[in-house]
Structure formats: C-alpha cells, structure tokens
PDB file of N, CA, C, O and CB in Angstrom:
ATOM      1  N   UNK A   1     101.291  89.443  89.898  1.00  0.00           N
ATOM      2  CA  UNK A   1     100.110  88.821  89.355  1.00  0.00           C
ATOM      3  C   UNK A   1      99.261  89.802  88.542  1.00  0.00           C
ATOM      4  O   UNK A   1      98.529  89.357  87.658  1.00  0.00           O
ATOM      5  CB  UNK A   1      99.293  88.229  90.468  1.00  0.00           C
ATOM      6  N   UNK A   2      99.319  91.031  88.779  1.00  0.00           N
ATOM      7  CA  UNK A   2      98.308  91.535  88.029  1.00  0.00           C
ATOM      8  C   UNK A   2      98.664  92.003  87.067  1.00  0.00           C
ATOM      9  O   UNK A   2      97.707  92.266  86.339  1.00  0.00           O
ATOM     10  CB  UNK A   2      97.618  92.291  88.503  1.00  0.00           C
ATOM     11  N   UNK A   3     100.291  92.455  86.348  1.00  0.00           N
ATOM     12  CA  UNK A   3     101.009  92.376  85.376  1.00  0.00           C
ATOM     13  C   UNK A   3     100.516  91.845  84.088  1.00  0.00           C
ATOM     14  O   UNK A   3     100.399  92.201  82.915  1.00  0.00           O
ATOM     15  CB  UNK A   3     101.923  91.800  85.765  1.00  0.00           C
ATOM     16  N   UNK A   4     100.170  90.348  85.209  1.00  0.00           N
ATOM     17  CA  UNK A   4      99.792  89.380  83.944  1.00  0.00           C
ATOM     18  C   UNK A   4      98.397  89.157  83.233  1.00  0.00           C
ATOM     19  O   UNK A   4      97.990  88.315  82.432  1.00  0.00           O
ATOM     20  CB  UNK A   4     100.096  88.078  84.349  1.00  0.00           C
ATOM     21  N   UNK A   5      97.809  90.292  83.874  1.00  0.00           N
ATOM     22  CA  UNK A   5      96.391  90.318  83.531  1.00  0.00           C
ATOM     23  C   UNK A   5      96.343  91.890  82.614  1.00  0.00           C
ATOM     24  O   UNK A   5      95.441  92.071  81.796  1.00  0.00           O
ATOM     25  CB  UNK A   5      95.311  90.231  85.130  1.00  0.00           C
ATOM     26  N   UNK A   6      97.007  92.553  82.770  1.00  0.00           N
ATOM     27  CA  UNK A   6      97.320  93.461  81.971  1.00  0.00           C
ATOM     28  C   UNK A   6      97.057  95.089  82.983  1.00  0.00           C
ATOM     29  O   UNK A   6      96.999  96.288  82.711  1.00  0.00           O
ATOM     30  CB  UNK A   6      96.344  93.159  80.534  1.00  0.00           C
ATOM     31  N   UNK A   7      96.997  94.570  83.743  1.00  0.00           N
ATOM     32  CA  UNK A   7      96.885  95.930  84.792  1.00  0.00           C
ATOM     33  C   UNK A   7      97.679  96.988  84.676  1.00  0.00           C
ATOM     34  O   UNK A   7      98.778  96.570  85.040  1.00  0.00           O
ATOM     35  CB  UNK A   7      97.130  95.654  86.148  1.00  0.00           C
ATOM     36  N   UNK A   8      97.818  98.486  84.290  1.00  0.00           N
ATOM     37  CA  UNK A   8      98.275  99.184  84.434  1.00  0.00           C
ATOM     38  C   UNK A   8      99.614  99.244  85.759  1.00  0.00           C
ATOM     39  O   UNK A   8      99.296  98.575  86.742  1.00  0.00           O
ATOM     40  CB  UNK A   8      97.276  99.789  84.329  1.00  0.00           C
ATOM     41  N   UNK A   9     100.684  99.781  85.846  1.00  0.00           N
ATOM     42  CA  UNK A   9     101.626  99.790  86.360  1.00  0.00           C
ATOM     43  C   UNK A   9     101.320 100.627  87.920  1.00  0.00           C
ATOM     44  O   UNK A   9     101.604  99.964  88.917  1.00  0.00           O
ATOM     45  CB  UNK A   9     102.570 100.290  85.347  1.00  0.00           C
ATOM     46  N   UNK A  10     100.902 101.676  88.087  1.00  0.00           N
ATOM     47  CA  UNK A  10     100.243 102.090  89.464  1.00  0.00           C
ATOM     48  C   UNK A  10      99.412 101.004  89.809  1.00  0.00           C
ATOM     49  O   UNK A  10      99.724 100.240  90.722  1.00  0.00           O
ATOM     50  CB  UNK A  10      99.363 103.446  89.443  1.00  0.00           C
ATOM     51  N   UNK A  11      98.435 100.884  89.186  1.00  0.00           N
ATOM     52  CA  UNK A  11      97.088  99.789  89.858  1.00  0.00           C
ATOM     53  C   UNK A  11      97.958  98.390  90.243  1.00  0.00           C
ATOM     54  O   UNK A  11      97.623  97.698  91.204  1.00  0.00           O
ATOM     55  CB  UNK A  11      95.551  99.279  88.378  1.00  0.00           C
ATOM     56  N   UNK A  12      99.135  98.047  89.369  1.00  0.00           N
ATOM     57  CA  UNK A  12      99.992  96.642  89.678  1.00  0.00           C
ATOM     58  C   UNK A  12     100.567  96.548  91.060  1.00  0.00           C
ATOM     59  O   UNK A  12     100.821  95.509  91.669  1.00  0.00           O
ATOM     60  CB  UNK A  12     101.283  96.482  88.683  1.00  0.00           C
ATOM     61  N   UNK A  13     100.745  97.847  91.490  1.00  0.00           N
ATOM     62  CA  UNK A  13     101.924  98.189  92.629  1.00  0.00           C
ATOM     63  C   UNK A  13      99.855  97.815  93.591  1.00  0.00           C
ATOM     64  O   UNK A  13      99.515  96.663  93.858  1.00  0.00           O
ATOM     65  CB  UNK A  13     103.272 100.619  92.602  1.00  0.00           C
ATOM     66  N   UNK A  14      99.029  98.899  93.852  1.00  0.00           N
ATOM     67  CA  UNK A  14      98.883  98.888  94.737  1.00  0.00           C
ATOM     68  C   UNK A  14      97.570  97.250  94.415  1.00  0.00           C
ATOM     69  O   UNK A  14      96.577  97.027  95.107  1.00  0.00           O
ATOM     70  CB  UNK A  14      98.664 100.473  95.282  1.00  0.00           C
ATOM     71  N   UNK A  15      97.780  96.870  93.874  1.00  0.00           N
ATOM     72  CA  UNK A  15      96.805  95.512  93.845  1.00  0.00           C
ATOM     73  C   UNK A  15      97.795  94.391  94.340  1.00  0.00           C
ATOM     74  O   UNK A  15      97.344  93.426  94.957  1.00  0.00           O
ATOM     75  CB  UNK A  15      96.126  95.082  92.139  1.00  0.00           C
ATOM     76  N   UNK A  16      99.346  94.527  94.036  1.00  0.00           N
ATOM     77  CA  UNK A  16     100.374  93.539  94.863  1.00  0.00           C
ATOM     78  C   UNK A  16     100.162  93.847  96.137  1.00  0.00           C
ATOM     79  O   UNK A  16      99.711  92.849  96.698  1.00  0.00           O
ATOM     80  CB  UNK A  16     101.954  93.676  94.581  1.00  0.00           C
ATOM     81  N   UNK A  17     100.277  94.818  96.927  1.00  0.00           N
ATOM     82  CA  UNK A  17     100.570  95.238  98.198  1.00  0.00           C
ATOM     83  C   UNK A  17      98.857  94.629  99.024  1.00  0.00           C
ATOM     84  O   UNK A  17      98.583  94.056 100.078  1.00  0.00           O
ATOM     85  CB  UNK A  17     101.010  97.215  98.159  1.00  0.00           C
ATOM     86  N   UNK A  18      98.154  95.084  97.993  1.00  0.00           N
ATOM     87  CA  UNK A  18      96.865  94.404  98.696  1.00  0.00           C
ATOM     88  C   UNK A  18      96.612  92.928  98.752  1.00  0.00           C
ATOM     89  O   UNK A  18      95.898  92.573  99.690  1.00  0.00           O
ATOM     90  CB  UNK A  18      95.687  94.876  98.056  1.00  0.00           C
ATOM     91  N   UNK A  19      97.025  92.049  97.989  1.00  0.00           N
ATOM     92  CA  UNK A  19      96.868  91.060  97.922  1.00  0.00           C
ATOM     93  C   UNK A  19      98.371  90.158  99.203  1.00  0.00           C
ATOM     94  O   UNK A  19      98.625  88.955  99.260  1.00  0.00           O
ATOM     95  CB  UNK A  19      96.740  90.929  96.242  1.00  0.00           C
ATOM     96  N   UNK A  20      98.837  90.949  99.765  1.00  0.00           N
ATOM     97  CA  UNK A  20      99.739  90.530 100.413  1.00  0.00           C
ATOM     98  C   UNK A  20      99.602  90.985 101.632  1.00  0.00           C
ATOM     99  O   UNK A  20     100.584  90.781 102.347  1.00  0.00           O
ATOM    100  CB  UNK A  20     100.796  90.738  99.916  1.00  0.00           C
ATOM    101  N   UNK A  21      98.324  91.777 102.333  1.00  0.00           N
ATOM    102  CA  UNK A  21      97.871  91.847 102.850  1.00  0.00           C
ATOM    103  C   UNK A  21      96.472  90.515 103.040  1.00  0.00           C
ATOM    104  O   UNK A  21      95.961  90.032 104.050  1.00  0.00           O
ATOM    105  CB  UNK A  21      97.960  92.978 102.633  1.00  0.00           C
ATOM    106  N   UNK A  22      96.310  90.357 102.058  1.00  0.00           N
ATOM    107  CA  UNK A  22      94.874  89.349 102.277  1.00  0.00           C
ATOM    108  C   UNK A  22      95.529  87.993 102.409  1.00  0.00           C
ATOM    109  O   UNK A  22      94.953  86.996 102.845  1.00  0.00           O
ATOM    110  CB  UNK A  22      93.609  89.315 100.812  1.00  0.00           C
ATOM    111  N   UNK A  23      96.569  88.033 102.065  1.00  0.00           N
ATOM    112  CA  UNK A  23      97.235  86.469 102.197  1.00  0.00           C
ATOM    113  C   UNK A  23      97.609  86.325 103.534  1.00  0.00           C
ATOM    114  O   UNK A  23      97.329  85.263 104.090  1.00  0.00           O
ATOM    115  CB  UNK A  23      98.619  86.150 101.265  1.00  0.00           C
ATOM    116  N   UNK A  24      98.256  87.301 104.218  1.00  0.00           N
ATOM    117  CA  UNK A  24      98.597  86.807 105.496  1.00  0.00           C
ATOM    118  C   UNK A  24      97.406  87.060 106.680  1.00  0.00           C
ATOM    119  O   UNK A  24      97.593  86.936 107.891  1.00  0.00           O
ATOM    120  CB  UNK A  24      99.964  87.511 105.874  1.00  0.00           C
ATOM    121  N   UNK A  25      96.338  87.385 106.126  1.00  0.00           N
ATOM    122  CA  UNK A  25      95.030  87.440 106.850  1.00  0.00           C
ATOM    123  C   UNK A  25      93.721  85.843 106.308  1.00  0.00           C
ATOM    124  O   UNK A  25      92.857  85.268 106.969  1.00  0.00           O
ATOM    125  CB  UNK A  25      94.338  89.300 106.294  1.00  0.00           C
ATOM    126  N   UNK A  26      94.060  85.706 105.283  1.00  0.00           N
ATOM    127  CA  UNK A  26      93.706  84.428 105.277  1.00  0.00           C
ATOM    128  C   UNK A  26      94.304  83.192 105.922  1.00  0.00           C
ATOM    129  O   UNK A  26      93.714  82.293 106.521  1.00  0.00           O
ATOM    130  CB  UNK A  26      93.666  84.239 104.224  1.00  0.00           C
ATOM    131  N   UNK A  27      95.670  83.343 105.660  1.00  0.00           N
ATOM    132  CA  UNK A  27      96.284  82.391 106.268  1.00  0.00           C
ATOM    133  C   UNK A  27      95.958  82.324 107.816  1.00  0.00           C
ATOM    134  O   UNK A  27      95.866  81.286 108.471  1.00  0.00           O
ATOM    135  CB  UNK A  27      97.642  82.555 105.982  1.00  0.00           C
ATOM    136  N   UNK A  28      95.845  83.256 108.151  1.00  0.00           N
ATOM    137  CA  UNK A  28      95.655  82.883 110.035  1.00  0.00           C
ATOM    138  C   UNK A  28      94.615  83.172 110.064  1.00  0.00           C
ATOM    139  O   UNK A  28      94.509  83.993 110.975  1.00  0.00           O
ATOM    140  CB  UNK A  28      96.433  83.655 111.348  1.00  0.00           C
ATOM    141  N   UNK A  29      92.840  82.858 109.189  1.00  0.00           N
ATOM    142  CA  UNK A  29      91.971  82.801 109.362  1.00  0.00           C
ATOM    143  C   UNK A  29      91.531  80.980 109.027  1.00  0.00           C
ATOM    144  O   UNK A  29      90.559  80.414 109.527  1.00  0.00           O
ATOM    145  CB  UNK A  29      91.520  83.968 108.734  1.00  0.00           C
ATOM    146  N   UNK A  30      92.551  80.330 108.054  1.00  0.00           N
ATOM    147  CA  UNK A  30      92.538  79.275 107.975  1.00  0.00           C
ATOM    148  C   UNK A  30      93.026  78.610 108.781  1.00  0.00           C
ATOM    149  O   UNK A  30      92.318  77.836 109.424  1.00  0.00           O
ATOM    150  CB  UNK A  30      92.792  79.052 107.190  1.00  0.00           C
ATOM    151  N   UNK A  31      93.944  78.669 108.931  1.00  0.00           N
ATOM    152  CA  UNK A  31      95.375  78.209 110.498  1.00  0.00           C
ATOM    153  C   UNK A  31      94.028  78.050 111.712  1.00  0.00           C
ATOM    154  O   UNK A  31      93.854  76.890 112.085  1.00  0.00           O
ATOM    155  CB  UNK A  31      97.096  80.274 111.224  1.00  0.00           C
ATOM    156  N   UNK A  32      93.367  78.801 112.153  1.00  0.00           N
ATOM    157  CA  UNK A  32      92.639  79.086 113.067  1.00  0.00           C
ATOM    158  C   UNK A  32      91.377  78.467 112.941  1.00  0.00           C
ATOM    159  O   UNK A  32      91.239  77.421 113.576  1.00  0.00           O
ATOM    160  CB  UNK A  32      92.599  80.308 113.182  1.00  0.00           C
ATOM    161  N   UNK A  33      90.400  78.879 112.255  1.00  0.00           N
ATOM    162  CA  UNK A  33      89.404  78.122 111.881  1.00  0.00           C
ATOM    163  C   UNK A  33      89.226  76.817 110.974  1.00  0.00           C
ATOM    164  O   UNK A  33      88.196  76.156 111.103  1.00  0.00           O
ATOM    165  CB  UNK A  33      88.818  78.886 111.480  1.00  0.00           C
ATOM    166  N   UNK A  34      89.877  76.565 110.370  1.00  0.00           N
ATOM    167  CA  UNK A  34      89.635  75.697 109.321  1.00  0.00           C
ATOM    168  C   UNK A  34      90.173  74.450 109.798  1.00  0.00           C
ATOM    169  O   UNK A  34      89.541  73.400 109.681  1.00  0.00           O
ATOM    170  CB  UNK A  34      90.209  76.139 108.019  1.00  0.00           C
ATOM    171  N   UNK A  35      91.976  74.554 110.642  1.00  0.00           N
ATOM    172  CA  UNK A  35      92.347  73.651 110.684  1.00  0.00           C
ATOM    173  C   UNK A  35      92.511  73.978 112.009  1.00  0.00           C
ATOM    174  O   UNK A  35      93.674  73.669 112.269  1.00  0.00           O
ATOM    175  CB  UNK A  35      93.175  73.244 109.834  1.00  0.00           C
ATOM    176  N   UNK A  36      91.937  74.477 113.087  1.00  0.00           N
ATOM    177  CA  UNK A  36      91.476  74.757 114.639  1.00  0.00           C
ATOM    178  C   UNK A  36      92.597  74.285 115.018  1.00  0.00           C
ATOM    179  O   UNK A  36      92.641  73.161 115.518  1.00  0.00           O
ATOM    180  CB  UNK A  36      90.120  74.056 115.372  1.00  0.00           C
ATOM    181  N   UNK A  37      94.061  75.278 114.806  1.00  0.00           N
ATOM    182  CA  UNK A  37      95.473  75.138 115.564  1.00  0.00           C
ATOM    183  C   UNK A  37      95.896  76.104 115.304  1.00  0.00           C
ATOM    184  O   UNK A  37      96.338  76.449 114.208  1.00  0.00           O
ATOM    185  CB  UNK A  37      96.453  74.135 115.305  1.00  0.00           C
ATOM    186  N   UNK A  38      95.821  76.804 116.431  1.00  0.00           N
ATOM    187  CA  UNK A  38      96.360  78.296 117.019  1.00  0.00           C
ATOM    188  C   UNK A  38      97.912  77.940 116.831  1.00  0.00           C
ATOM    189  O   UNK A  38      98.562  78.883 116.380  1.00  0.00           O
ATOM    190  CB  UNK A  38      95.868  78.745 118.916  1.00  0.00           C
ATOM    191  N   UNK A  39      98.493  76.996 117.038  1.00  0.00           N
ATOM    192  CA  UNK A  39     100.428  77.226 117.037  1.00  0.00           C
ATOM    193  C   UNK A  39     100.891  77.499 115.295  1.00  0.00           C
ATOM    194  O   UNK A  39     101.977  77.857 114.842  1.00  0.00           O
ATOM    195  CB  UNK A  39     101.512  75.245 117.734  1.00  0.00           C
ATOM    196  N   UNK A  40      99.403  77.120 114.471  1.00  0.00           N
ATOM    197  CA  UNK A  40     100.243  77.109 113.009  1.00  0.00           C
ATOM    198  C   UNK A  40      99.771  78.647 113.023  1.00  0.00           C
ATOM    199  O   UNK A  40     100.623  79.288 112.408  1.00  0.00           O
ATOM    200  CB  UNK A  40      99.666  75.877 111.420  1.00  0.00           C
ATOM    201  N   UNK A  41      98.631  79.577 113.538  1.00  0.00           N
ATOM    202  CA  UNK A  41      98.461  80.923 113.177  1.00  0.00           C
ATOM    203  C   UNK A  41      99.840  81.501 113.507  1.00  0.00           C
ATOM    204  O   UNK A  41      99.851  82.717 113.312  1.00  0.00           O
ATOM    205  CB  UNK A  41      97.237  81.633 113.934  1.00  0.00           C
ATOM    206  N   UNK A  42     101.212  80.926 114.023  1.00  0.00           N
ATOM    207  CA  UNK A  42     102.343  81.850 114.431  1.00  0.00           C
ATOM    208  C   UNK A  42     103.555  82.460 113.426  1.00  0.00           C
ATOM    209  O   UNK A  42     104.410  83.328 113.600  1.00  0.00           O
ATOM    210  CB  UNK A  42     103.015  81.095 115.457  1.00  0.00           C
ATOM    211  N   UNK A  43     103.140  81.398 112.047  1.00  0.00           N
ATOM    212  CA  UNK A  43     103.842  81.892 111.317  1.00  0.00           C
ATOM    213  C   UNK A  43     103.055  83.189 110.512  1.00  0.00           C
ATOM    214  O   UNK A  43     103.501  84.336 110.493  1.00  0.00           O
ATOM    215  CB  UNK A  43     104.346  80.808 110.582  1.00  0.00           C
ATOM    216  N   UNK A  44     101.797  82.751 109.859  1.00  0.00           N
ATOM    217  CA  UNK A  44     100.988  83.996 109.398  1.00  0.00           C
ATOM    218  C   UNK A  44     101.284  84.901 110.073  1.00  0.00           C
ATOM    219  O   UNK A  44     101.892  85.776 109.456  1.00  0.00           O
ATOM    220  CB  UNK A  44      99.635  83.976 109.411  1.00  0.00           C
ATOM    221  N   UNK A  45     101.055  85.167 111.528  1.00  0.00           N
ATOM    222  CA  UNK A  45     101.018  86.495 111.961  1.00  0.00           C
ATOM    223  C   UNK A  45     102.316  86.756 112.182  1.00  0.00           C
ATOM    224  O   UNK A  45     102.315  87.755 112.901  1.00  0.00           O
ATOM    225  CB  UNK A  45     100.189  86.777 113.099  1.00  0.00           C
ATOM    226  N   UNK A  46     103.341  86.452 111.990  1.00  0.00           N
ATOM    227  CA  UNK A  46     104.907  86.848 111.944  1.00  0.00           C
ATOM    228  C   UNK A  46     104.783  87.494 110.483  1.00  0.00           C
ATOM    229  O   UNK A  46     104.875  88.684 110.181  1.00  0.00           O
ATOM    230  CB  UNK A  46     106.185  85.388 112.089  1.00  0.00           C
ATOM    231  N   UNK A  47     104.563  86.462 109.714  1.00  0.00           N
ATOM    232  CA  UNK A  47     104.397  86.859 108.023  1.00  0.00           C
ATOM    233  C   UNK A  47     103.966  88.424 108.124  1.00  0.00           C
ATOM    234  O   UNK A  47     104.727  89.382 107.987  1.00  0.00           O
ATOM    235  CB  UNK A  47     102.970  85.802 107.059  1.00  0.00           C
ATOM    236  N   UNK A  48     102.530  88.468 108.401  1.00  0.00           N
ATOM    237  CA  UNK A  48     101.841  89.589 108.548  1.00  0.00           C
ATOM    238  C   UNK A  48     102.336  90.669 109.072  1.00  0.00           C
ATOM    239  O   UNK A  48     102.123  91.727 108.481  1.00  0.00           O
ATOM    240  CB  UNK A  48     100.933  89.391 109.105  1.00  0.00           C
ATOM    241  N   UNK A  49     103.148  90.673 110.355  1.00  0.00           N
ATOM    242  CA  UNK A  49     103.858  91.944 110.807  1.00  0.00           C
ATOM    243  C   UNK A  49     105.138  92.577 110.317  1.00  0.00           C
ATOM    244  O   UNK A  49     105.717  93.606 110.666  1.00  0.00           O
ATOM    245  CB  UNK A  49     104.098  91.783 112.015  1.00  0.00           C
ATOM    246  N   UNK A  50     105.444  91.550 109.297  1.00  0.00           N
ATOM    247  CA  UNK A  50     106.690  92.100 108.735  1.00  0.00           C
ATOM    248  C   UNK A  50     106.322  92.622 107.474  1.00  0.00           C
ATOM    249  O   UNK A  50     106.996  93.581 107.099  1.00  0.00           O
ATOM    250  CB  UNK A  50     107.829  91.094 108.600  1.00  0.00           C
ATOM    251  N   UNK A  51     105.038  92.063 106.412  1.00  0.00           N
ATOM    252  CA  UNK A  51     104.928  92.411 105.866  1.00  0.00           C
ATOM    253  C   UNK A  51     104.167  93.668 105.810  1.00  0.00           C
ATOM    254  O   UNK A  51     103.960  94.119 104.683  1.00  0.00           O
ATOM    255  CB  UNK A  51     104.888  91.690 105.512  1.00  0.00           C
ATOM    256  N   UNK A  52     103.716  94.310 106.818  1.00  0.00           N
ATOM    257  CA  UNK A  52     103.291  96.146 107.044  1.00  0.00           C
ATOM    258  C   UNK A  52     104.715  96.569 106.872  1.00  0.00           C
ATOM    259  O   UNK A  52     104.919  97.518 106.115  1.00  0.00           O
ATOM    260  CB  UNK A  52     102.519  96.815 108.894  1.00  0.00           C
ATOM    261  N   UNK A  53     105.830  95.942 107.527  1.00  0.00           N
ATOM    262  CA  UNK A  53     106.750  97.400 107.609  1.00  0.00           C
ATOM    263  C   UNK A  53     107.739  97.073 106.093  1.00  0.00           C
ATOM    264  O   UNK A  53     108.311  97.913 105.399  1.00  0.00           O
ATOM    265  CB  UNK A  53     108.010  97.545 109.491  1.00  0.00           C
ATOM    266  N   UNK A  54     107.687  95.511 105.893  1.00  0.00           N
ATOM    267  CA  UNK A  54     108.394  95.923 104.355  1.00  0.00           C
ATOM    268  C   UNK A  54     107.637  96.559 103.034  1.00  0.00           C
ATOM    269  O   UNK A  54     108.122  97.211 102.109  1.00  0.00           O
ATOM    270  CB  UNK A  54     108.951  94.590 103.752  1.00  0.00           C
ATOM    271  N   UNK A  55     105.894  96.025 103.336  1.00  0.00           N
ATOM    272  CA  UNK A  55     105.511  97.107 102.229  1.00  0.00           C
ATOM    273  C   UNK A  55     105.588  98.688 102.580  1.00  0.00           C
ATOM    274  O   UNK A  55     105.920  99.336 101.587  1.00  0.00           O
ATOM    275  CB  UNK A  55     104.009  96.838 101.811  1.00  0.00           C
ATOM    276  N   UNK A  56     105.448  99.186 103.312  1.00  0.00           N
ATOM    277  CA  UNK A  56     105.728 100.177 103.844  1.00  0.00           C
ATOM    278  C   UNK A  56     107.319 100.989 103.152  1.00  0.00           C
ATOM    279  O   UNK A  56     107.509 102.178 102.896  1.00  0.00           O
ATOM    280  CB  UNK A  56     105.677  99.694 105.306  1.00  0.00           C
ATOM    281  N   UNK A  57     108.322  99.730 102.999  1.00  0.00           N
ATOM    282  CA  UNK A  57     109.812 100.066 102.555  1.00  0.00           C
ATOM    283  C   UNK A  57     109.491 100.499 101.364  1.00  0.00           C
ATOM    284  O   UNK A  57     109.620 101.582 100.793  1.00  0.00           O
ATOM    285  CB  UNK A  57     110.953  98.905 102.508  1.00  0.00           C
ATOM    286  N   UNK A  58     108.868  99.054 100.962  1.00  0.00           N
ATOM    287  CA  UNK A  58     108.829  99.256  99.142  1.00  0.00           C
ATOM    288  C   UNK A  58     107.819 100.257  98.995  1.00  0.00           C
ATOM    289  O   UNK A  58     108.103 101.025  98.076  1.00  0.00           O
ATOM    290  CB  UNK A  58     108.309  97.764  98.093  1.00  0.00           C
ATOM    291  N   UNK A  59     106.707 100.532  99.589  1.00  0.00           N
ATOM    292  CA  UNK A  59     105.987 101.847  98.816  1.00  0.00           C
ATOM    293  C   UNK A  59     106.714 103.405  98.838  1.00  0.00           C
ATOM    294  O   UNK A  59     106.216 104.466  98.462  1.00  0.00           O
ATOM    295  CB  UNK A  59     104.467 102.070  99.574  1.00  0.00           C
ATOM    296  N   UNK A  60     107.455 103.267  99.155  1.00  0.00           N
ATOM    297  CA  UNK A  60     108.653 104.235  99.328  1.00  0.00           C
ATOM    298  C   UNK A  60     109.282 104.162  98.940  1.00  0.00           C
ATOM    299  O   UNK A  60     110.037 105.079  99.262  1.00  0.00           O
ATOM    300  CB  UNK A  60     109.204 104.491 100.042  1.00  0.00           C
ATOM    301  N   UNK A  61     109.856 103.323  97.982  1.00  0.00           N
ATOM    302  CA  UNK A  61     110.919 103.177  97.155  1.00  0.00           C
ATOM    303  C   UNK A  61     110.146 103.414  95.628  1.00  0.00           C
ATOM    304  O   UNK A  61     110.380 104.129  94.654  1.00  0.00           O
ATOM    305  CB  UNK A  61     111.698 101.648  97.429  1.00  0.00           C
ATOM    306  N   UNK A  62     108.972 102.289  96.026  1.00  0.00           N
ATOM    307  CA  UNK A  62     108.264 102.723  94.801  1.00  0.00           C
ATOM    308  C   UNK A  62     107.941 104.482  94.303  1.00  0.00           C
ATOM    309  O   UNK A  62     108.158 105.073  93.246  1.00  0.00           O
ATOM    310  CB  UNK A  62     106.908 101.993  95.017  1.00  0.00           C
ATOM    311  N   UNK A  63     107.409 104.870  95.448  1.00  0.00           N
ATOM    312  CA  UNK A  63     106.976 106.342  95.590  1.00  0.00           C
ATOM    313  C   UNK A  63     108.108 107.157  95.013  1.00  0.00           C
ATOM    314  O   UNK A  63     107.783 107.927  94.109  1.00  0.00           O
ATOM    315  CB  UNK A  63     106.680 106.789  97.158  1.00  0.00           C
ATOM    316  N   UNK A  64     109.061 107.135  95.281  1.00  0.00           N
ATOM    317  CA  UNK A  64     110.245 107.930  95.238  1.00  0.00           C
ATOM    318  C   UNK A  64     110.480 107.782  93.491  1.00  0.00           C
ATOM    319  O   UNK A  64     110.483 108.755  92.737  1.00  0.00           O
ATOM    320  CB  UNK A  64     111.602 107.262  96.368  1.00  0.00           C
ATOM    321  N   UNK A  65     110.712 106.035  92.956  1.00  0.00           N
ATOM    322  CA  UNK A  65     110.929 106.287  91.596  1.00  0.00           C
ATOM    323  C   UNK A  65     109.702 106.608  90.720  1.00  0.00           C
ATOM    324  O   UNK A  65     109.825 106.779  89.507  1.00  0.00           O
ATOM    325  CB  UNK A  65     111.590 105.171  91.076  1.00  0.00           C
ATOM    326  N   UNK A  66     108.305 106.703  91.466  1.00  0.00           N
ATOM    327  CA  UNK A  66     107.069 107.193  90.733  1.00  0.00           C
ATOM    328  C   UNK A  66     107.432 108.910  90.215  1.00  0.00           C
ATOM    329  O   UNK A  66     107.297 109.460  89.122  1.00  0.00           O
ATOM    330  CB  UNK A  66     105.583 107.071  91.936  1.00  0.00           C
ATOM    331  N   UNK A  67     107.919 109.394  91.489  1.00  0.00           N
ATOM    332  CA  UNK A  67     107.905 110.962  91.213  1.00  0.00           C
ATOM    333  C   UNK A  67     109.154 111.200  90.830  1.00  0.00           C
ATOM    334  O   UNK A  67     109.208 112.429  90.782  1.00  0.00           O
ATOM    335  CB  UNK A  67     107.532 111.929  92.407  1.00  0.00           C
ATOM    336  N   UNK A  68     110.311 110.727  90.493  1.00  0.00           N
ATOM    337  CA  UNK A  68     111.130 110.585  89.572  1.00  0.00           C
ATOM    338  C   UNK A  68     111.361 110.406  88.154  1.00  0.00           C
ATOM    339  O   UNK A  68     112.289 110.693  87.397  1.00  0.00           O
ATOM    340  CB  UNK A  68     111.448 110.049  89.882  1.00  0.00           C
ATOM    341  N   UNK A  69     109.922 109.687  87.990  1.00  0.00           N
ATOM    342  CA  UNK A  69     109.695 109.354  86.421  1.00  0.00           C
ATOM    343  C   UNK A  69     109.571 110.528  85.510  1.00  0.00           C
ATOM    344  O   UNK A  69     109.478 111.592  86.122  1.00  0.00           O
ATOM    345  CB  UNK A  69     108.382 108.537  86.203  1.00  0.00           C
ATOM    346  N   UNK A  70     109.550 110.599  84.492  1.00  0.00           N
ATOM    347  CA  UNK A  70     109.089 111.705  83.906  1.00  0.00           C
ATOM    348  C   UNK A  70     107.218 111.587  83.588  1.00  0.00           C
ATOM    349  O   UNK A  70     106.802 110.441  83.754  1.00  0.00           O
ATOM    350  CB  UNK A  70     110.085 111.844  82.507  1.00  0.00           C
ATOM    351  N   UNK A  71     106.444 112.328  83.289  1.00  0.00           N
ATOM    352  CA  UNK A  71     105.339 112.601  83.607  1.00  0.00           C
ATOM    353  C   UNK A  71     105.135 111.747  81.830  1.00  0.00           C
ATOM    354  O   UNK A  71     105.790 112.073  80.840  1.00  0.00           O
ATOM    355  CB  UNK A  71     104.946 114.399  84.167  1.00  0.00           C
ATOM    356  N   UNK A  72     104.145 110.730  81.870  1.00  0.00           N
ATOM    357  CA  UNK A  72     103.700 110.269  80.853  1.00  0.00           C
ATOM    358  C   UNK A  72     102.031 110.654  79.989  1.00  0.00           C
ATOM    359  O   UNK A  72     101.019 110.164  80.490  1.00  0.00           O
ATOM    360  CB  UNK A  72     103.889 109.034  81.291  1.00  0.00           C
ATOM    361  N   UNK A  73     101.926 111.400  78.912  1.00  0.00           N
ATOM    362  CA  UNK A  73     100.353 111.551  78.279  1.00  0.00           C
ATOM    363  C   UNK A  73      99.966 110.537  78.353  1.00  0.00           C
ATOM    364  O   UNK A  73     100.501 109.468  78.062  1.00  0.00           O
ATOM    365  CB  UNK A  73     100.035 111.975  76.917  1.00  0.00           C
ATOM    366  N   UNK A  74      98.508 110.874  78.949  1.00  0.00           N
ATOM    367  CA  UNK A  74      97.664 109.560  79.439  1.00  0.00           C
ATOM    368  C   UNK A  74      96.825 109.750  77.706  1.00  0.00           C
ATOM    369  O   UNK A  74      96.388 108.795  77.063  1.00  0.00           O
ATOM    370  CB  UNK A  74      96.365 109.805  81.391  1.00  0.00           C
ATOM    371  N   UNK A  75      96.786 111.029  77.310  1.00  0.00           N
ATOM    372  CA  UNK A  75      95.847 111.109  76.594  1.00  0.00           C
ATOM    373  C   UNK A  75      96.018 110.443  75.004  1.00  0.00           C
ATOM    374  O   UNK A  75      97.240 110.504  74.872  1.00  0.00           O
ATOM    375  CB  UNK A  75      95.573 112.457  76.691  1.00  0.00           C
ATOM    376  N   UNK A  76      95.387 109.738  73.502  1.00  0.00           N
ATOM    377  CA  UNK A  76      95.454 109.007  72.964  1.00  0.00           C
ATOM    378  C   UNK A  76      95.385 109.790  71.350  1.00  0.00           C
ATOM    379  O   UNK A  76      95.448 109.106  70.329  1.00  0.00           O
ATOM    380  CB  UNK A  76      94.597 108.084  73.529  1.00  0.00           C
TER     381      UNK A  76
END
C-alpha cells in the first residue's frame, strides 16, 4: 500500500510491517468490542501471533538484501 502512494522503498517495508501489526490488533479490538464475541477474537489473535514471527522472517530477508544492495546517492 504505500508503494502506491509513492513512499520511498525503506519507509514501504517498515510502514507494511506496521500496518500488519494494526490490522490484527484492530481486528480483535472489533471482534471483541464492537461485535461483543470473544470466539471470533480467535482468529485475529492466531493471525496476530504468526504474524510477529513471519514479519520477523521477512525483516530478515529484507535486511539481508538491504545490505547487499549496493549503496545508492541520496544526494541530487
């Protein structure tokens, strides 16, 4: 999503990872409050615990081809 707004390529990586954090924290803030049924918060928070350890994968994968890249002039 933020690609498409024109976000720089670092800021893209860590504005995805954040926003995929707020999704599975909304979701089981809605699940819970909004629609007051604790059995639907079970998928969010499944969502949610997997998604720490796969962003976790990918920022490490990411990381790895960041410092792999060759070093780009920021300057104009």
């Amino acid at each position: 999503m933020p690609r498409a707004f024109g976000v720089v390529e670092d800021q893209a990586v860590a504005s995805s990872m954040e926003i995929g954090v707020h999704n599975g924290t909304l979701a089981i803030y809605v699940a819970e409050n909004v629609l007051d049924s604790t059995e639907i918060t079970v998928p969010a928070a499944v969502y949610s615990i997997l998604m720490f350890f796969l962003a976790a994968a990918w920022g490490s994968v990411i990381s790895r081809r960041v410092r792999q890249a060759p070093l780009r002039s920021t300057a104009t």
